[in-house]
PyMOL Python script that loads the backbone (N, CA, C, O; Angstrom):
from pymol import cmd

cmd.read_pdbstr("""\
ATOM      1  N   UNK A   1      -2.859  -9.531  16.812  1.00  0.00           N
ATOM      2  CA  UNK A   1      -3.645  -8.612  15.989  1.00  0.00           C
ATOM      3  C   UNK A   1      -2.710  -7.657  15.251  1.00  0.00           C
ATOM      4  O   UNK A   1      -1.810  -7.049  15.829  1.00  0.00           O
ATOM      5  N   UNK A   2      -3.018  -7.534  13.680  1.00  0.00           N
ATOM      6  CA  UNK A   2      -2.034  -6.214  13.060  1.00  0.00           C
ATOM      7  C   UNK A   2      -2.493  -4.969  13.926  1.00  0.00           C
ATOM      8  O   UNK A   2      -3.468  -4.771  14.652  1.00  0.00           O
ATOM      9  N   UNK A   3      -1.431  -4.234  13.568  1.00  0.00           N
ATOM     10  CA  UNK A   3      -2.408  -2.542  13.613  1.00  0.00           C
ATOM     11  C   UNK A   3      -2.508  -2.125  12.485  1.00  0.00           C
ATOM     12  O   UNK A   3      -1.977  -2.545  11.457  1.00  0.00           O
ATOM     13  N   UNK A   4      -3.335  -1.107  12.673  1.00  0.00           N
ATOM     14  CA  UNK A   4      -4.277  -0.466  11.611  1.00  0.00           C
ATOM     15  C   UNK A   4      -3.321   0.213  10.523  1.00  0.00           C
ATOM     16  O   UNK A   4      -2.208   0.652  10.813  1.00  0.00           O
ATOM     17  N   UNK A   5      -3.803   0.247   9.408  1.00  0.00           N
ATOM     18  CA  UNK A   5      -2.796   0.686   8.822  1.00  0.00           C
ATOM     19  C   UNK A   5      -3.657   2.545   8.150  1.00  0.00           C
ATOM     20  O   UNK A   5      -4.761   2.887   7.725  1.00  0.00           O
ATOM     21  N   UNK A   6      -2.369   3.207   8.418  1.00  0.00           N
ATOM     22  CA  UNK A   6      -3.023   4.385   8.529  1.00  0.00           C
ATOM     23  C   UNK A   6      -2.025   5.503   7.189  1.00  0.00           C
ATOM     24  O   UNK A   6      -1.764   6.699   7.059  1.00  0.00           O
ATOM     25  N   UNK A   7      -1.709   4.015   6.311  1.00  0.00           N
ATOM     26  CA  UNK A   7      -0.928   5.125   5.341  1.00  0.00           C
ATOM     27  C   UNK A   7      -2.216   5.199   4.222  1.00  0.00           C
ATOM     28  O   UNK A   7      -3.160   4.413   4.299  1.00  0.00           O
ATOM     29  N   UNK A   8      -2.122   6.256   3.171  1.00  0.00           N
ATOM     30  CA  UNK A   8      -2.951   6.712   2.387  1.00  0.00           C
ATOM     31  C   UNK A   8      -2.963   5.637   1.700  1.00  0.00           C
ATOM     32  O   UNK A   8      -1.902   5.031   1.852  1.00  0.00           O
ATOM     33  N   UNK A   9      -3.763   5.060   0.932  1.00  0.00           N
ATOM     34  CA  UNK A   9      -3.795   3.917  -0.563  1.00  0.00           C
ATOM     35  C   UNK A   9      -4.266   4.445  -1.225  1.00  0.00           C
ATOM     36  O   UNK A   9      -5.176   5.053  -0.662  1.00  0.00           O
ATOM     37  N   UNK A  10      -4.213   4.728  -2.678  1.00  0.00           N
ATOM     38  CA  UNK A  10      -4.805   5.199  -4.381  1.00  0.00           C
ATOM     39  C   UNK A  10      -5.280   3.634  -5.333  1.00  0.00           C
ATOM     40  O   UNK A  10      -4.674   2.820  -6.029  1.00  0.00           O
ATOM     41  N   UNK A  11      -6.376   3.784  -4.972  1.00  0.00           N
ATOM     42  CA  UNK A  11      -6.733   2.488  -5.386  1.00  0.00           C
ATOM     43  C   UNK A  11      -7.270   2.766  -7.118  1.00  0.00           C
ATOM     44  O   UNK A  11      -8.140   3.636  -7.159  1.00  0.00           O
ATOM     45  N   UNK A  12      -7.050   2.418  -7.949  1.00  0.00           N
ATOM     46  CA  UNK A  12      -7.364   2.439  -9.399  1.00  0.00           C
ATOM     47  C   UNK A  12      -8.000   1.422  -9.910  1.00  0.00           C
ATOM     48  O   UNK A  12      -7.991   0.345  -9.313  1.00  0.00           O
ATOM     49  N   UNK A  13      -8.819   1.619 -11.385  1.00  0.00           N
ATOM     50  CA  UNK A  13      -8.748   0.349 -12.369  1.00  0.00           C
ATOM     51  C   UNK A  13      -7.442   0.403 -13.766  1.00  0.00           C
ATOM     52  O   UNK A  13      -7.414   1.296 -14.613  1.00  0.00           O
ATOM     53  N   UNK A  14      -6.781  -0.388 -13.724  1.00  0.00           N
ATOM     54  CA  UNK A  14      -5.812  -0.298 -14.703  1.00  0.00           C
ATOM     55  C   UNK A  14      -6.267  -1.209 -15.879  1.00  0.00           C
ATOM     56  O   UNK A  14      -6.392  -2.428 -15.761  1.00  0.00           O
ATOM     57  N   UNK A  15      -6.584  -0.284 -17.403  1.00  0.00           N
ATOM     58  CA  UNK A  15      -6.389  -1.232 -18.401  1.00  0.00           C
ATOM     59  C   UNK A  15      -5.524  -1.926 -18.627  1.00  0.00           C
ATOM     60  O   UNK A  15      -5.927  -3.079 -18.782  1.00  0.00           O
ATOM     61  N   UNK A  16      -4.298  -1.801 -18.752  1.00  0.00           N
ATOM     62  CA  UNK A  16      -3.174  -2.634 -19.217  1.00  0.00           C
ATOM     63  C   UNK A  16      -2.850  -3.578 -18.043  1.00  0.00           C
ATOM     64  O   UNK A  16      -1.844  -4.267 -18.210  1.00  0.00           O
ATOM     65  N   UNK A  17      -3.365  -3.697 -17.155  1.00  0.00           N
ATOM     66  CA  UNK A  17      -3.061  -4.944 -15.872  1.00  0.00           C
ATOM     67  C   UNK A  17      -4.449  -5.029 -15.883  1.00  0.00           C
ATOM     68  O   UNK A  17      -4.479  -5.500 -14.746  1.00  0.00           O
ATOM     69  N   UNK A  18      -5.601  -4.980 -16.183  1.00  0.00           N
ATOM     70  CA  UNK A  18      -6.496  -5.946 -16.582  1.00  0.00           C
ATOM     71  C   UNK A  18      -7.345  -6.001 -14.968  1.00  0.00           C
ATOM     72  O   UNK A  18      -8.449  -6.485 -14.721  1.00  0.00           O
ATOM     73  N   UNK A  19      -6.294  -5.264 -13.963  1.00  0.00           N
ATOM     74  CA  UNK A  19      -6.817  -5.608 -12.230  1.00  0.00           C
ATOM     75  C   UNK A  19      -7.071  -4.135 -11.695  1.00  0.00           C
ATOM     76  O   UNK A  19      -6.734  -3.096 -12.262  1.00  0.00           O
ATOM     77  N   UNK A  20      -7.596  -4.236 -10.739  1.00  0.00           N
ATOM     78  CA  UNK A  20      -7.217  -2.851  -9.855  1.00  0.00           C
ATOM     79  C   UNK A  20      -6.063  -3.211  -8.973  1.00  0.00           C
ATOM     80  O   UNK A  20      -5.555  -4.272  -8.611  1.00  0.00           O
ATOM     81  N   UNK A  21      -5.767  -1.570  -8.696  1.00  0.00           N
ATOM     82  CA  UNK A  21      -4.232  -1.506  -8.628  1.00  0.00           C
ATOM     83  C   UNK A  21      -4.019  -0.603  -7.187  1.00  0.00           C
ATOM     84  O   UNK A  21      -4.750   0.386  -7.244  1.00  0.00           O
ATOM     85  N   UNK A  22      -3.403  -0.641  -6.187  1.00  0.00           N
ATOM     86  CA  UNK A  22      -3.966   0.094  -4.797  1.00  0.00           C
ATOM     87  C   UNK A  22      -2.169   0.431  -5.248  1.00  0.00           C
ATOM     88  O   UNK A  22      -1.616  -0.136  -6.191  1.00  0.00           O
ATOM     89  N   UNK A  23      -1.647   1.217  -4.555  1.00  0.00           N
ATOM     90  CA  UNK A  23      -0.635   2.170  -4.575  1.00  0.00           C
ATOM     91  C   UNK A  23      -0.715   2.700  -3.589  1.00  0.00           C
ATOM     92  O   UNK A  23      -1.717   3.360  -3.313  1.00  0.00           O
ATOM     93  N   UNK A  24       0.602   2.537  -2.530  1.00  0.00           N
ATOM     94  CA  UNK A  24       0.729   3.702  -1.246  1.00  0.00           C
ATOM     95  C   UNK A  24       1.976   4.700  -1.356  1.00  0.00           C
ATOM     96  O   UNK A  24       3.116   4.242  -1.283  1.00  0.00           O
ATOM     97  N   UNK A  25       1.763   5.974  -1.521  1.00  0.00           N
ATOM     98  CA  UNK A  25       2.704   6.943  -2.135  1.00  0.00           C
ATOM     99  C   UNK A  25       3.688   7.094  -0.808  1.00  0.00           C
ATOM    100  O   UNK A  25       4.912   7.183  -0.900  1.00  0.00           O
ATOM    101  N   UNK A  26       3.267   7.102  -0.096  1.00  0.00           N
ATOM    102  CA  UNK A  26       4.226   7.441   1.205  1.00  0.00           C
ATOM    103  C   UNK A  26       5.568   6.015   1.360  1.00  0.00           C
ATOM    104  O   UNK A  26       6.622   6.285   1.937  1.00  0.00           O
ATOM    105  N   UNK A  27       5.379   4.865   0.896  1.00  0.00           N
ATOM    106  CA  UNK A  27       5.982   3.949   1.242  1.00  0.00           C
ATOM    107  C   UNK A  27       6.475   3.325   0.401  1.00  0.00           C
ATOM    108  O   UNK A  27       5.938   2.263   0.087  1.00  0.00           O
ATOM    109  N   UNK A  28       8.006   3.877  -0.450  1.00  0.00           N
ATOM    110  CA  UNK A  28       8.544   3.798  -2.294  1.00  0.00           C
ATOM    111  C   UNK A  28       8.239   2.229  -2.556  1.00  0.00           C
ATOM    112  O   UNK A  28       8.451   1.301  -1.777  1.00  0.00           O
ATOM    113  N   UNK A  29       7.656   2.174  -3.935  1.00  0.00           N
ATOM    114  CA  UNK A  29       7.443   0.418  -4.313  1.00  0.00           C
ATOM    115  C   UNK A  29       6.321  -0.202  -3.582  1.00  0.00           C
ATOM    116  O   UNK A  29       5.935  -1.330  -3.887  1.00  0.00           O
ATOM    117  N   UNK A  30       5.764   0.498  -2.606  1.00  0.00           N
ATOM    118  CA  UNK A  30       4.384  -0.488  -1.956  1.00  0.00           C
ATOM    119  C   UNK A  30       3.484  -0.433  -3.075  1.00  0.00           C
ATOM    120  O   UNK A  30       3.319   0.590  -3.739  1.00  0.00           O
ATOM    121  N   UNK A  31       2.942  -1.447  -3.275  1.00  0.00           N
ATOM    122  CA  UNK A  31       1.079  -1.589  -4.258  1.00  0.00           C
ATOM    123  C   UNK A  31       1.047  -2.899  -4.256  1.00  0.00           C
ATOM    124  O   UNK A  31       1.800  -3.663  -3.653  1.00  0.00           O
ATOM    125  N   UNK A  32       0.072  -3.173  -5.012  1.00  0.00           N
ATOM    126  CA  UNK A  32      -0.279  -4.229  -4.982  1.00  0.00           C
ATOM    127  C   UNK A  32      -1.845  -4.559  -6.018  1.00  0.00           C
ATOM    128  O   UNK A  32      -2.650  -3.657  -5.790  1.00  0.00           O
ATOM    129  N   UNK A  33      -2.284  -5.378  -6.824  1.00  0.00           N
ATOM    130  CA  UNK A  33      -3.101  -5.353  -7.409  1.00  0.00           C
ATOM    131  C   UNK A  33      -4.304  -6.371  -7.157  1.00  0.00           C
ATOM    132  O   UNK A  33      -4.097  -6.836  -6.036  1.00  0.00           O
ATOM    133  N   UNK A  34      -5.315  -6.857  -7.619  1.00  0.00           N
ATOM    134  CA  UNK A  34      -6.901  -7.917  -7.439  1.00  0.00           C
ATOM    135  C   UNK A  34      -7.444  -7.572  -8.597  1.00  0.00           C
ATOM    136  O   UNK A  34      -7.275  -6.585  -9.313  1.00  0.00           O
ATOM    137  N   UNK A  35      -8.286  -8.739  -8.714  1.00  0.00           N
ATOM    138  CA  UNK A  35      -9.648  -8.912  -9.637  1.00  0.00           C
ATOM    139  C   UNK A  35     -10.382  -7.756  -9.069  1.00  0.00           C
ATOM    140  O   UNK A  35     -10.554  -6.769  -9.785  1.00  0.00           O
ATOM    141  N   UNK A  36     -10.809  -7.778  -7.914  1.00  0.00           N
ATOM    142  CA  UNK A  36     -11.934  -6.613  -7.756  1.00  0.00           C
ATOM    143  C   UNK A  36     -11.009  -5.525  -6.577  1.00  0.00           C
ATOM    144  O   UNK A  36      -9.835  -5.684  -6.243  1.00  0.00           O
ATOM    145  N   UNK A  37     -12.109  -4.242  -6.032  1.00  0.00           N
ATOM    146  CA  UNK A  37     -11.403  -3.598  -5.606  1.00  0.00           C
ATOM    147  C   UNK A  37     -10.961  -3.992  -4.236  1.00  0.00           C
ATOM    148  O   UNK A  37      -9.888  -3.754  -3.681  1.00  0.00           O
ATOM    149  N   UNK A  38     -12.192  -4.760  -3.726  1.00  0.00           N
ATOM    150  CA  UNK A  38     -12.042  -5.277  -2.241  1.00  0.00           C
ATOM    151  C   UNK A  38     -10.562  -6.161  -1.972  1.00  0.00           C
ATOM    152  O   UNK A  38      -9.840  -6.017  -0.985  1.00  0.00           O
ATOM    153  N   UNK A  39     -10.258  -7.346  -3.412  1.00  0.00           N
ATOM    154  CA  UNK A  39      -8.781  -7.927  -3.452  1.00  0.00           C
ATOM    155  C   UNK A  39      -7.863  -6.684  -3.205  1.00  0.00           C
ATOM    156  O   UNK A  39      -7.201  -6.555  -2.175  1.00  0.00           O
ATOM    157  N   UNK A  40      -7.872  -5.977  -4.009  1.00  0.00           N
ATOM    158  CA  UNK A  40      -6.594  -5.435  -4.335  1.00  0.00           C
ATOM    159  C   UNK A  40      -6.327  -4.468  -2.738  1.00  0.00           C
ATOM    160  O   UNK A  40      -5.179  -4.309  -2.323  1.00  0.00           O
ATOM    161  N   UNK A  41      -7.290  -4.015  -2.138  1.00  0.00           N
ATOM    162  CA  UNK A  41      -7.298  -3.257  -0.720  1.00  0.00           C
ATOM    163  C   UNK A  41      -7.152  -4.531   0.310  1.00  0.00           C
ATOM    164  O   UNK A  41      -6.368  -4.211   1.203  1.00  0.00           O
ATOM    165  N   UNK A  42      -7.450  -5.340   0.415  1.00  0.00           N
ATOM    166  CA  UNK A  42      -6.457  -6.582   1.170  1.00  0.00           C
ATOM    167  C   UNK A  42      -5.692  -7.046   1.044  1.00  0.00           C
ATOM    168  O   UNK A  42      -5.299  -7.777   1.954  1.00  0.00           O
ATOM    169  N   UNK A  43      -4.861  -6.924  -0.334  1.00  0.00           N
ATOM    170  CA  UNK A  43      -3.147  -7.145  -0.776  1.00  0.00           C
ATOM    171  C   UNK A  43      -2.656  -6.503  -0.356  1.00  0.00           C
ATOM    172  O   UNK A  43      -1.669  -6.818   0.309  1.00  0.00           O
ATOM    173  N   UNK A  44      -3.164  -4.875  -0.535  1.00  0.00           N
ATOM    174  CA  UNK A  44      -2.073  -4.195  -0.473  1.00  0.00           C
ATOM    175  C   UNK A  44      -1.763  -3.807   0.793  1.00  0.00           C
ATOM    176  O   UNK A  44      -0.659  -3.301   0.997  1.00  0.00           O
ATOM    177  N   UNK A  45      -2.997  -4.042   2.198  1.00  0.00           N
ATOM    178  CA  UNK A  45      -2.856  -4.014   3.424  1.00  0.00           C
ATOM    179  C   UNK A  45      -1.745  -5.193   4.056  1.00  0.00           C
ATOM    180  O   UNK A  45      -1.139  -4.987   5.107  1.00  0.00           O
ATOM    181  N   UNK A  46      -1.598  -6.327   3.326  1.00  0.00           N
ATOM    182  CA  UNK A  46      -0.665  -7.871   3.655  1.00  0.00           C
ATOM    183  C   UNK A  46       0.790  -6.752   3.114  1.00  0.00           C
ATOM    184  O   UNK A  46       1.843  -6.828   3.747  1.00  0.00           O
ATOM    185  N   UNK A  47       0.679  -5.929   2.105  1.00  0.00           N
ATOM    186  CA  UNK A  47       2.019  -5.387   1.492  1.00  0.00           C
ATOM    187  C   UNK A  47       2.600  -4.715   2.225  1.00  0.00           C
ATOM    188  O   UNK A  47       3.755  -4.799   2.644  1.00  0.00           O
ATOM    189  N   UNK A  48       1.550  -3.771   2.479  1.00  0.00           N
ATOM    190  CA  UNK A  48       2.149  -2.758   4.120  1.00  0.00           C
ATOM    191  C   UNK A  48       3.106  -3.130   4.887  1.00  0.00           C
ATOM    192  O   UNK A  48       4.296  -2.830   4.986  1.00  0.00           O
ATOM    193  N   UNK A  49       2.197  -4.038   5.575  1.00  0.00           N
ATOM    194  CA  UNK A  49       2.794  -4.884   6.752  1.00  0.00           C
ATOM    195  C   UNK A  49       4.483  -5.537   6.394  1.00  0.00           C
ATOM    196  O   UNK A  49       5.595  -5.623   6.914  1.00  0.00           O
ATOM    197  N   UNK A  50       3.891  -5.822   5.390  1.00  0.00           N
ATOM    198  CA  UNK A  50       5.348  -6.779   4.773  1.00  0.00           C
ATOM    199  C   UNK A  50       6.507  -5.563   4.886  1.00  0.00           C
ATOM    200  O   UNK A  50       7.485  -5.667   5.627  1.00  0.00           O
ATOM    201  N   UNK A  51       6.253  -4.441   4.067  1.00  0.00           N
ATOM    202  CA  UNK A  51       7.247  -3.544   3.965  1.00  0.00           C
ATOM    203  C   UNK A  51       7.496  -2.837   4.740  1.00  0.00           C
ATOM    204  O   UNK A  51       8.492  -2.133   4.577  1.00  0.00           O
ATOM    205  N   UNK A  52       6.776  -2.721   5.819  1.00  0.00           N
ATOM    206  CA  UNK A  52       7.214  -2.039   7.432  1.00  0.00           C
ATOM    207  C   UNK A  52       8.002  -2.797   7.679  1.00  0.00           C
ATOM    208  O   UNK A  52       9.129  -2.313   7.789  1.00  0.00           O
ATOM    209  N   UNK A  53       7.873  -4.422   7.908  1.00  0.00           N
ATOM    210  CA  UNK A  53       8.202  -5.423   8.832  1.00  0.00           C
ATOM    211  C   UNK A  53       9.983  -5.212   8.242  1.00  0.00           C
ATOM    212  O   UNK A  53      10.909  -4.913   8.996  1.00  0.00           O
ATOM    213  N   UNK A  54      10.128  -5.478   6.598  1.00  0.00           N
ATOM    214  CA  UNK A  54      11.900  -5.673   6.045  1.00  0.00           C
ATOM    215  C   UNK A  54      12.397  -4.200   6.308  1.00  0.00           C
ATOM    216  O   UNK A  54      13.491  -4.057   6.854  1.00  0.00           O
ATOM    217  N   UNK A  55      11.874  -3.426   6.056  1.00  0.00           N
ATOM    218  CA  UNK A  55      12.533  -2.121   6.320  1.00  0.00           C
ATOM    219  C   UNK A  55      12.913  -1.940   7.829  1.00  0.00           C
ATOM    220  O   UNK A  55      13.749  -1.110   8.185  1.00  0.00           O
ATOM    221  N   UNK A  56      12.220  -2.802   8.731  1.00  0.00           N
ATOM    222  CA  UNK A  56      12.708  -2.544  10.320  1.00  0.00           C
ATOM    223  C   UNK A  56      13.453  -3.774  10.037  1.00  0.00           C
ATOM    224  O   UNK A  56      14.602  -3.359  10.185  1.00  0.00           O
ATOM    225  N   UNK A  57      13.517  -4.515   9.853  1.00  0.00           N
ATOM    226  CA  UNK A  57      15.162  -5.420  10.124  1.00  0.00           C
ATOM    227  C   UNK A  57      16.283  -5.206   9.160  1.00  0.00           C
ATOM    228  O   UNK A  57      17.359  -5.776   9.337  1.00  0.00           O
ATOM    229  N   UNK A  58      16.050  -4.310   8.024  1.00  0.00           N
ATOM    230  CA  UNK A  58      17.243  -3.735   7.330  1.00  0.00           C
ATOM    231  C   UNK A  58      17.321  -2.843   8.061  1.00  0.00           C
ATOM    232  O   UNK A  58      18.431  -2.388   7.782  1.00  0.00           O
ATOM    233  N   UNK A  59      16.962  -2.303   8.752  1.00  0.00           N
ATOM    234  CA  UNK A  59      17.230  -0.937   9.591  1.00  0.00           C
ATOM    235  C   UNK A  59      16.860   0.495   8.767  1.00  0.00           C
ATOM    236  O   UNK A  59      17.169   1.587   9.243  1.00  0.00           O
ATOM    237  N   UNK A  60      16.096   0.339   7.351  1.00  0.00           N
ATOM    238  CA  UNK A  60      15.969   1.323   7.325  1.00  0.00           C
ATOM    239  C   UNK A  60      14.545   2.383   7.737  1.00  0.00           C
ATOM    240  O   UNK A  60      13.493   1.938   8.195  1.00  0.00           O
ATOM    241  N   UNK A  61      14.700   3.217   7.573  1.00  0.00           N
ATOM    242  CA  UNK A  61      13.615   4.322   8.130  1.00  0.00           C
ATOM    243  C   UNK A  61      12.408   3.871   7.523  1.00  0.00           C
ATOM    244  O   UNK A  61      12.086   3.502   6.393  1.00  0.00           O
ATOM    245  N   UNK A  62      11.592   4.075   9.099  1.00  0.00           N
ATOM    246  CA  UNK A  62       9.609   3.682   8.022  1.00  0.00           C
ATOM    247  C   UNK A  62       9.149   5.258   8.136  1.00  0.00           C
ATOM    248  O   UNK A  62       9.463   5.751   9.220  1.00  0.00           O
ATOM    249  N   UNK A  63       8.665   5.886   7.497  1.00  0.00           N
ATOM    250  CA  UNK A  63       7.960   7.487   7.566  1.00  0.00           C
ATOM    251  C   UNK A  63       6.255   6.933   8.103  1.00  0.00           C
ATOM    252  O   UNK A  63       5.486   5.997   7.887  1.00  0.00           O
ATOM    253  N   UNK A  64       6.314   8.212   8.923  1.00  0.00           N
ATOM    254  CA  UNK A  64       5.284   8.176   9.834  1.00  0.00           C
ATOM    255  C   UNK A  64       4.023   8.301   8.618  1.00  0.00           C
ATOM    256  O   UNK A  64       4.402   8.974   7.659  1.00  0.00           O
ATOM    257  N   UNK A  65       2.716   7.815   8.503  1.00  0.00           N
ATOM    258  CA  UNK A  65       1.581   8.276   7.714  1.00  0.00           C
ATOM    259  C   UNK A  65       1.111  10.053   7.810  1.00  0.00           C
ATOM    260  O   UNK A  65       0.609  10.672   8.748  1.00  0.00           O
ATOM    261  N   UNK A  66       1.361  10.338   6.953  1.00  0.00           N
ATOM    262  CA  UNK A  66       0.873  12.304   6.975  1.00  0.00           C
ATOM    263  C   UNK A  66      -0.433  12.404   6.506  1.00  0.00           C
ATOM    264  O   UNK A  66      -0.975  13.440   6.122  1.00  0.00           O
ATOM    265  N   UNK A  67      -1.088  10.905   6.567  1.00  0.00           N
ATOM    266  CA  UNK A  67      -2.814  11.409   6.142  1.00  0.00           C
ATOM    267  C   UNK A  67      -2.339  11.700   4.338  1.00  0.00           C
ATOM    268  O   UNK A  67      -1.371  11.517   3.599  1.00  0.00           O
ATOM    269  N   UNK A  68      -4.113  12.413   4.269  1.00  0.00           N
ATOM    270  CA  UNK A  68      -4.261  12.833   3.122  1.00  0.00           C
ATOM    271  C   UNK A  68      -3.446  13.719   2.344  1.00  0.00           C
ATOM    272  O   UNK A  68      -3.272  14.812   2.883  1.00  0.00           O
ATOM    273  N   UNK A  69      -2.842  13.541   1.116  1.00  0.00           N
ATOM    274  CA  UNK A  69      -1.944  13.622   0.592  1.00  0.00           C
ATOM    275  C   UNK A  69      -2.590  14.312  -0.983  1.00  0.00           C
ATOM    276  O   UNK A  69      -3.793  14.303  -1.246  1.00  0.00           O
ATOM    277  N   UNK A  70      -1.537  14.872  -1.895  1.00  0.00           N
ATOM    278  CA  UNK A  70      -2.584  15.916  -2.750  1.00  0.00           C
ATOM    279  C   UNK A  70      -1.558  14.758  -4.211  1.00  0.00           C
ATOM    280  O   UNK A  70      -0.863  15.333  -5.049  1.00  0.00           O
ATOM    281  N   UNK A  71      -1.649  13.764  -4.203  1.00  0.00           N
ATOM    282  CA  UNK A  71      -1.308  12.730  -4.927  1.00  0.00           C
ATOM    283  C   UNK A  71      -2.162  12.828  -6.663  1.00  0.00           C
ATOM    284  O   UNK A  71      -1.728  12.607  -7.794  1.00  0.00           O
ATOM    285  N   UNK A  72      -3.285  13.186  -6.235  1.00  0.00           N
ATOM    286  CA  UNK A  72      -4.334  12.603  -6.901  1.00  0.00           C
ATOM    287  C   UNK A  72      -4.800  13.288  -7.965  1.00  0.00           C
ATOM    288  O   UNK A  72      -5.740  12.841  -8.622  1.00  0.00           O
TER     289      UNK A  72
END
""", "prot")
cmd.dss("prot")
cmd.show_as("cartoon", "prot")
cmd.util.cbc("prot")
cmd.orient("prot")
């Protein structure tokens, strides 16, 4: 089973990418985009994971989730 993922996501509609667009500010370069919003919030949860997972075998630092964030 994953665990939960408990970093913030900014989920958008983007004209010029034509998709919605999920963005996690806490975690540099995470997003990920879908046709609808439900895609793009299950990419970008597979992205998470992904970028926790290389950043722990490059060894570098994962930052803990600080919640809600004034991003927006």
């Amino acid at each position: 089973m994953s665990p939960e993922i408990h970093y913030e996501i900014i989920l958008y509609w983007s004209r010029d990418d034509e998709a919605f667009v999920a963005e996690v500010p806490e975690l540099a370069g995470c997003a990920a985009d879908g046709a609808t919003y439900g895609e793009a919030l299950a990419n970008v949860e597979v992205v998470i994971r992904e970028w926790i997972e290389t950043a722990g075998e490059l060894g570098r630092p994962i930052p803990a989730p600080r919640g809600r964030l004034m991003f927006a």
